[in-house]
N, C-alpha and C positions, 0 to 999 in steps of 0.2 A: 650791641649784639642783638640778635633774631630772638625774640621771646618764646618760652619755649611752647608754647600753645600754639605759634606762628609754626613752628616747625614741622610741627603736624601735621598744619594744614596741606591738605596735598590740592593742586591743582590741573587744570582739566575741563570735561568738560561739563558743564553749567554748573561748574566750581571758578569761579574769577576768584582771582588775586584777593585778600582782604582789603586791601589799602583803596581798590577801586570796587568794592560794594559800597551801596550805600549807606549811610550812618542810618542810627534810627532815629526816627521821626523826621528825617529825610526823602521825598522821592526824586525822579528823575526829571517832573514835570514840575518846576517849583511853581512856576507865574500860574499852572492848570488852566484850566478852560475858565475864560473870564464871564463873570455874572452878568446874566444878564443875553449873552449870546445865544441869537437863535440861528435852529433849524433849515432848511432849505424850505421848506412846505409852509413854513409862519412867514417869513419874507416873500413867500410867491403870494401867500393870501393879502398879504398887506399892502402889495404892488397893486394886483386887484384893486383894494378898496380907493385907491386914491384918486381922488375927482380930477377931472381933466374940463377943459374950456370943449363945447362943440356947435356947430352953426346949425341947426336943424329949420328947416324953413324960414330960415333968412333971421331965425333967433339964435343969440349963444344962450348956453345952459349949461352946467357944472351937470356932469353925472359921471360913474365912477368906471372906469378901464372895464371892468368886468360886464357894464351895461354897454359899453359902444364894442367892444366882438361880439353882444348877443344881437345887438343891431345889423352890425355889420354882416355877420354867417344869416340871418334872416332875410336881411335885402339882399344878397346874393344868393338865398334860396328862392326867392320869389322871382327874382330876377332869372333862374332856370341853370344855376350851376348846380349839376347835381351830385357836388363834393360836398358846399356847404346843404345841401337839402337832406345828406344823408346824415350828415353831424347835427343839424336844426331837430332830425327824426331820433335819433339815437338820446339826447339831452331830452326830448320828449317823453317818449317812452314808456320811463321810469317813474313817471310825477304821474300818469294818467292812471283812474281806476279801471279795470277789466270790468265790472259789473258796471261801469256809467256810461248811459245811451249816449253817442254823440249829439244828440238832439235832444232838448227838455221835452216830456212825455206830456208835460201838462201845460202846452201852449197853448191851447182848449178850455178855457177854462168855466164859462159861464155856460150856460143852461139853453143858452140859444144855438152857441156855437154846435154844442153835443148833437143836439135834434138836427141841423143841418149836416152834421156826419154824417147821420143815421141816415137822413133822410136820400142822403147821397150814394151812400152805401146800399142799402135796398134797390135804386133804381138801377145801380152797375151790375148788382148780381139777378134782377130779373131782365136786362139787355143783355148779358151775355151767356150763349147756350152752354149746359153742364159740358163737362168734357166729354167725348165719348171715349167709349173703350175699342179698341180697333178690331176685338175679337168678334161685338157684337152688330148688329144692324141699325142701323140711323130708327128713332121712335116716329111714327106716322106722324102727321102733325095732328094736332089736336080740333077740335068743334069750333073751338073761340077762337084761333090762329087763321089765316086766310093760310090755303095753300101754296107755296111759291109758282110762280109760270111756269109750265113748261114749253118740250121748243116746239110741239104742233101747235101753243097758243100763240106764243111768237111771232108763227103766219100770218094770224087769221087778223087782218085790220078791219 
């Protein structure tokens, strides 16, 4: 006969039956997720990592999945695809500092080089005339400057 605790039990809804809950220290998932099993993102990095055979100028060389797409999206950037040029700029991007010149500041390095700056620098800003202002009038030429020709001298052979 039905015990009488059982009789009680009324059933419904997310009331099951006693006989089909689970016992305790029972669950639904007996085997569970087995040790040891990964993720999707740990298998996509470890695909990556794995070295492949490649012929690079007529050499094989073991390097790893993740280095021949970064090969490959660069020579097809350089090559003028500009699907992989904009993927090669975007993987850039990220790694570049904002305050670092694209150019080292201090290719100049020695004491001769500087005075040949300078010295270069001086002659380009007294060859080329100040800017004028367009409000005001062109400066006379000066004593030590020859006057440029004008066109009744132009004439005169």
């Amino acid at each position: 006969m039905a015990d009488s605790n059982d009789s009680r039990h009324t059933v419904g809804y997310k009331k099951p039956p006693r006989h089909t809950q689970f016992k305790p220290g029972q669950s639904g998932n007996v085997k569970g997720r087995p040790k040891g099993a990964k993720n999707f993102a740990t298998v996509f990095q470890e695909e990556l990592c794995v070295p492949i055979e490649v012929t690079e100028n007529g050499k094989r060389k073991r390097i790893s999945k993740r280095q021949a797409i970064a090969k490959q999206h660069i020579n097809k950037a350089v090559a003028g695809d500009p699907k992989a040029a904009a993927i090669v700029l975007n993987e850039v991007r990220p790694h570049e500092s904002p305050n670092q010149p694209p150019t080292p500041q201090s290719a100049l390095t020695g004491p001769e080089d500087q005075m040949v700056m300078n010295s270069i620098g001086q002659r380009y800003r007294q060859s080329s005339p100040p800017p004028l202002d367009p409000g005001s009038p062109p400066d006379p030429p000066s004593e030590d400057q020859p006057s440029p020709p004008s066109q009744s001298d132009k004439g005169e052979l």
